[in-house]
Each structure stands twice: as structure tokens, then as C-alpha cells.
C-alpha positions in Angstrom: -5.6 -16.2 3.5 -7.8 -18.6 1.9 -8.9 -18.6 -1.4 -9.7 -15.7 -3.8 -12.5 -14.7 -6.4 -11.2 -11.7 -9.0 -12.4 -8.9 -10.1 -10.6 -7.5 -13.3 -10.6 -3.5 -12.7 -9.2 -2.7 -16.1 -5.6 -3.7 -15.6 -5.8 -4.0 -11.9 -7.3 -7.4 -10.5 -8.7 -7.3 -6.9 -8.7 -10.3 -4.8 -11.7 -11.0 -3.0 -11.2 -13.7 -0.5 -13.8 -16.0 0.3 -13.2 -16.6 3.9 -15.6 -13.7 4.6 -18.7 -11.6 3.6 -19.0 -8.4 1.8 -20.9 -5.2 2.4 -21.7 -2.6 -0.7 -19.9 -0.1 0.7 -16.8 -2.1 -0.5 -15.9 -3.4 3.3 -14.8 -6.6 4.0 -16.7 -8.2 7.4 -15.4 -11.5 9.0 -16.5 -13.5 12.0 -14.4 -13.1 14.9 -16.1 -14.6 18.4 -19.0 -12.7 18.7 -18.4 -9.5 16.5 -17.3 -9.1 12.9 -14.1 -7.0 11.8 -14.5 -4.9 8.9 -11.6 -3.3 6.8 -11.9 -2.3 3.2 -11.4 -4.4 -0.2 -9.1 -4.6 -2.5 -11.5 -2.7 -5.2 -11.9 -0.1 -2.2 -8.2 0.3 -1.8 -7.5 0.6 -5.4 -9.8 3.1 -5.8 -8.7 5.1 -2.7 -4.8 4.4 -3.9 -2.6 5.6 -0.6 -4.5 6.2 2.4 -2.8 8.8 4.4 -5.7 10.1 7.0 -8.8 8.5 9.0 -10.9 9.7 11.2 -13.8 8.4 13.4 -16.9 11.2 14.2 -18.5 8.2 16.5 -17.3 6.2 19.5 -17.2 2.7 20.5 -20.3 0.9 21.9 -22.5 2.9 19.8 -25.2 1.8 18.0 -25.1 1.9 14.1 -28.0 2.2 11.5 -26.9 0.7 8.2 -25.8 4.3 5.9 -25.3 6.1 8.8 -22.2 8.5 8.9 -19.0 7.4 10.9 -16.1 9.0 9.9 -13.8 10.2 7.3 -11.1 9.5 5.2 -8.3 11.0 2.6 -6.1 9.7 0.6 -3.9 10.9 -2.5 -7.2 10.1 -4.9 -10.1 11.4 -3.0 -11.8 12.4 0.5 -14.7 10.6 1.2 -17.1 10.2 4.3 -17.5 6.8 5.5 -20.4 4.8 6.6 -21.6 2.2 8.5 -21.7 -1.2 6.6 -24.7 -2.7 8.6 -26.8 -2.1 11.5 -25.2 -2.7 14.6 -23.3 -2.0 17.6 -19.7 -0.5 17.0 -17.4 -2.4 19.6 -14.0 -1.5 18.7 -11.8 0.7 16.7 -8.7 -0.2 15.6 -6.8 2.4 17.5 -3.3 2.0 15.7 -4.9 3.3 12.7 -5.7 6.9 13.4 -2.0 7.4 13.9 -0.6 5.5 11.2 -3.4 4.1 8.9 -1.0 2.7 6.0 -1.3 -0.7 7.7 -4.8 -0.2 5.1 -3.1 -0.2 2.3 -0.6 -2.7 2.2 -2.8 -5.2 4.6 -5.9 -4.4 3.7 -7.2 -8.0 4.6 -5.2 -8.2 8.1 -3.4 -5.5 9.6 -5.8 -3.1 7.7 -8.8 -3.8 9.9 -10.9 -0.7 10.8 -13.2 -1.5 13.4 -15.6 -4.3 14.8 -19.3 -4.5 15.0 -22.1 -7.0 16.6 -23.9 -7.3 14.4 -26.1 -10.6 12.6 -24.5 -9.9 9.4 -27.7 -10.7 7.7 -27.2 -7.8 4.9 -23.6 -9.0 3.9 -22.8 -10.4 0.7 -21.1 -13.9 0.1 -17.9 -13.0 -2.4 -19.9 -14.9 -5.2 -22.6 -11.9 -4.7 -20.0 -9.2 -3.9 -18.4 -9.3 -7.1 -22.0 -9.6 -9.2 -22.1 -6.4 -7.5 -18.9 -4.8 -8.6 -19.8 -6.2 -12.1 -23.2 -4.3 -12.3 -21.2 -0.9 -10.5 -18.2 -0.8 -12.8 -19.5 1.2 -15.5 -20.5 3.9 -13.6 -17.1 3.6 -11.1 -14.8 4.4 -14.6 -16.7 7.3 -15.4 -16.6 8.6 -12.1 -13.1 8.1 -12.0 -12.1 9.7 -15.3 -15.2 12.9 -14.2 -17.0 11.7 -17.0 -20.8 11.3 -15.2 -22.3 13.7 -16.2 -21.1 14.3 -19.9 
């Protein structure tokens, strides 16, 4: 891996490689041939703590609007749906991962890969940009995390 930007998540600090781009969503997207492969952070992952189930409610070679639902996941913090990063085509899934997806979290930049999408890539973030982003979201993520919001 190349090298890292950091974001400091209280005592936590999650690496954000610059070899590749960013989406909000807190997915990772790097260039590979033709498509990019997508997997989430390390902010993601830390949030998410041990991901134990994944599933897919779209197929491969299926076009993707930006937002639009693909799947699930659950883990010992939360269930949450998952979405598409960008607006593309959906090439691959990484098929190891429905039956065993703990490759996420202890590769989450490697072996954690979720799937591949053509796509331009024109709505990713560089890392510089991704972790503005995190900056101007972190706030809100601690009080979501402790169920403070709406106190």
C-alpha cells in the first residue's frame, strides 16, 4: 500500500490511502483495467466494527444510478442498506464474500474488496477531499453513534 492521509476518529485513526479515490458513502474505488473496485474505508469499518453478513439485492452487469439501493449488511454495531457509490455498470461481485465476508474487516483495502464498477469515476473524491469530508461529517457521526441526534 502506498501512502496514507489520517483521520483522527477520537482515539481511533483511519488510514486513507492515497493510491485511490473516495466516494461519500465511505467506499474506497481504485483503477483496475477498465473498471474500478470498491471496498469500504477504514472510518467505514470502524464504524461498522465486525462485519459478519452481506448481501447483494442486484446482479452483475447491471446498471447503477449513484444512491441507488444494492444490498445489505450487518454487523455487531448496526444493519445498514448499502448503496451504489456512483453511476455505473456493476461488473463483478466479489463472490468469496457472501460466504465469509471477514476478509472486510481485517483487509479492508485488499482482500476486502466488494465489487467492481465501469464507471468514469468523475464523482469520486481524491483522499485530500475525502477526509475534508469526514472532517465536516464527524460531528454529527459521534452523536449518532452515542443516539444523541435528536436530543
Amino acid at each position: 500500500m502506498s501512502q496514507s492521509l489520517v483521520f483522527a476518529m477520537g482515539e481511533y485513526q483511519a488510514d486513507i490511502p492515497t493510491d485511490r479515490k473516495y466516494a461519500k458513502n465511505h467506499m474506497w474505488a481504485q483503477k483496475q483495467d477498465q473498471v474500478f473496485r470498491f471496498g469500504f474505508t477504514a472510518y467505514a469499518v470502524r464504524l461498522l466494527q465486525d462485519v459478519y453478513f452481506l448481501d447483494w439485492t442486484v446482479d452483475e452487469n447491471m446498471a447503477l444510478a449513484e444512491k441507488q439501493s444494492i444490498g445489505a449488511i450487518e454487523s455487531s454495531k448496526a444493519e445498514s442498506d448499502l448503496y451504489a457509490p456512483v453511476t455505473g455498470r456493476l461488473s463483478r461481485f466479489h463472490g468469496d464474500l457472501l460466504s465469509d465476508p471477514s476478509a472486510i474487516n481485517v483487509d479492508k483495502y485488499g482482500a476486502g474488496w466488494l465489487f467492481e464498477m465501469e464507471t468514469n469515476g468523475n464523482e469520486l473524491l481524491s483522499p485530500a477531499a475525502y477526509v475534508e469530508h469526514l472532517t465536516a461529517v464527524w460531528e454529527i457521526t459521534q452523536k449518532t453513534i452515542k443516539g444523541q441526534l435528536n436530543q
